[in-house]
N, C-alpha and C positions, 0 to 999 in steps of 0.2 A: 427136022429138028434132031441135033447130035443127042445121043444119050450120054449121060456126065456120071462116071461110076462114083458110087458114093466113098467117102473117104472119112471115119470119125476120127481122124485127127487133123483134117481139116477143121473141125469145128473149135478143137484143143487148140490148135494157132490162131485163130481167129481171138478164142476168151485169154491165150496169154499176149498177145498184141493188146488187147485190151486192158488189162491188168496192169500191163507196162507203162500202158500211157495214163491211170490213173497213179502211179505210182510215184512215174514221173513230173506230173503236175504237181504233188503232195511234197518235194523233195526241195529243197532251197534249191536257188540259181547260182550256188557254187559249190563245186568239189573240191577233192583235199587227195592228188595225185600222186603221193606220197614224198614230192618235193617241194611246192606248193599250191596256192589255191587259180584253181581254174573255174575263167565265170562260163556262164551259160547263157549266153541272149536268148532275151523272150522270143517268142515265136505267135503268127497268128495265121492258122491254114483256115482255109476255106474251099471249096469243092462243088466242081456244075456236073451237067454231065459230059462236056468234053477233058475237063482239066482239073488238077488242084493248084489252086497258089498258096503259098506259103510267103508270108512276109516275115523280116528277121530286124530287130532291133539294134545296130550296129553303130552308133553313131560315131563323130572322132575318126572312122576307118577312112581310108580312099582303097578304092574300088581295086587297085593292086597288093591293096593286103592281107583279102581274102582267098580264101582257098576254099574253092566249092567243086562240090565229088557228089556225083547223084549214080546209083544206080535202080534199077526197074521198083527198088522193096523201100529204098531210103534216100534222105539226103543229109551229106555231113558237111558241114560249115565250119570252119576254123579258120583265124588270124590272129595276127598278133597288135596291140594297141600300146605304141611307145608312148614311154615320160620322155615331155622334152626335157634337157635340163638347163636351167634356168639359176642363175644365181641372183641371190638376194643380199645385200650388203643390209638394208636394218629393217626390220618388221617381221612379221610373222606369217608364214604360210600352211594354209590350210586345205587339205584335199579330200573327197570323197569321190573323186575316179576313178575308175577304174584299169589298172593298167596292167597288161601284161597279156598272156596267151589267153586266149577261149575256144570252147570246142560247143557243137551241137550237135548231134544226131539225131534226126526225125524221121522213126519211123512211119513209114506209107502204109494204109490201109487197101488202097489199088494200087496194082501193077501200074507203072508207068511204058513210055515210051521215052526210055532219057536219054535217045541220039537228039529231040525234038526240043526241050530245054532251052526256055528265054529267060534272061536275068535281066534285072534295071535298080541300080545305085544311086539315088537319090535322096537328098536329104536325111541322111543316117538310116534309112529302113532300105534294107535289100528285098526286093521280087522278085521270086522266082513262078515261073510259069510251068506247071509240070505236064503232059499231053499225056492221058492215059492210051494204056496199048490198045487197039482194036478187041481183045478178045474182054477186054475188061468193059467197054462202051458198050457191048451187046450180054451184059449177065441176063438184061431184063426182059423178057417176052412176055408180050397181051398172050393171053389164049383167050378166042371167042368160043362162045358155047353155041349149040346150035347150025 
């Protein structure tokens, strides 16, 4: 068994990753980039002990107008969602779409391995498949007594 020197500011990134992501759940799903507003698709991770998925709410996109960046700590997701345009000679139109650029970044709780990275575009929600690194799959050791 290696010995793992201790570090207390490891435990200080651990509670500001935390803090981050309570902060960020509490925060609307658009900013205000100081040209205009940028949305933020929801997001739904989930975590075994080989992988995390993440799934992303994207609907409207095709799969070429995503921009996805993972490294080993996060994954950032950006595209962009055109207005078609459409002319109306009489009546009135009405929208609550959202159009324009968005961004996400979601922070990772475990290291990943993101050479290993599967993604699947289907019906407006993106998956991502994330493979934790090997040093991250063995944190946990039984110790038997006796």
């Amino acid at each position: 068994m290696a010995l793992v020197r201790y570090s207390p500011f490891r435990e200080m990134e651990t509670l500001q990753r935390q803090m981050n992501r309570l902060f960020n759940d509490l925060v609307p799903s658009t900013e205000f980039n100081g040209e205009q507003f940028v949305h933020a698709p929801a997001v739904e991770i989930s975590e075994n002990e080989e992988a995390i998925h993440v799934k992303l709410e994207v609907p409207g996109m095709e799969a070429k107008d995503l921009d996805i960046q993972v490294t080993k700590e996060a994954v950032y997701v950006s595209g962009e969602r055109r207005q078609e345009n459409t002319t109306e000679d009489n009546g009135v139109k009405r929208t609550e779409f959202r159009y324009g650029k968005f961004q996400r970044v979601i922070p990772l709780a475990t290291k990943i391995q993101n050479t290993d990275v599967k993604a699947d575009y289907k019906d407006g929600i993106l998956t991502l498949t994330l493979p934790k690194a090997e040093e991250e799959k063995n944190k946990i050791v039984k110790v038997n007594l006796g």
